[in-house]
Steps between C-alpha positions, in 0.01 A plus 500: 500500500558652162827546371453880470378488849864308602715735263300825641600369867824449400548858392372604834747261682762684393402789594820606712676456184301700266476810755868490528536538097249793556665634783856500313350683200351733708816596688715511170256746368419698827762397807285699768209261487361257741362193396201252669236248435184565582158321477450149504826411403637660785231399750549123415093460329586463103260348313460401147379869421806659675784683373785636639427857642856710494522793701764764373553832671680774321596846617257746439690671256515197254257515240284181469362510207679234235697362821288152487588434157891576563477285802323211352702511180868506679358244727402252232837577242736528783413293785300184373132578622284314250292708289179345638622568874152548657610846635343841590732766596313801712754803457469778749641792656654539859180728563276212412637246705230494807224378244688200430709398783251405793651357819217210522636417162777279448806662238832316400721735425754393185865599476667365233 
């Protein structure tokens, strides 16, 4: 196995660790979101071409534009995820929530 292949798993074992970082941005910078993990991470099926899929829902009058940036930035300065965290926040709205929360998929939601 390559040793990008072992350091790219390693990011993805920690993955509890690096949504919690995300999650404790988020809630500093908006306190009425929810947090999950979605996707492979979530559903136990990473492979070497996974990331971490981060699910945040914000009220509907929150504007998301910029918001990934301020999360991701706060989240690397202020609560040690690594700057090449293989991460992919999906920001939404309350309204949106039924195209990305399916009940034959598996979530994990994250409170810091």
């Amino acid at each position: 196995m390559s040793s990008w292949v072992k350091y790219h798993f390693e990011h993805l074992r920690r993955w509890r660790e690096y949504a919690i970082s995300i999650a404790r941005a988020t809630r500093e910078l908006i306190p009425e979101s929810k947090i999950y993990v979605i996707g492979g991470v979530a559903e136990e099926r990473t492979t070497i071409f996974s990331d971490i899929d981060i699910l945040i829902i914000v009220p509907d009058n929150i504007e998301k534009k910029n918001q990934y940036v301020k999360i991701l930035t706060k989240a690397i300065d202020e609560y040690n995820l690594p700057i090449d965290a293989p991460v992919e926040l999906h920001i939404i709205h309350e309204k949106e929530v039924k195209g990305y929360l399916k009940p034959q998929r598996k979530t994990i939601e994250i409170k810091p």
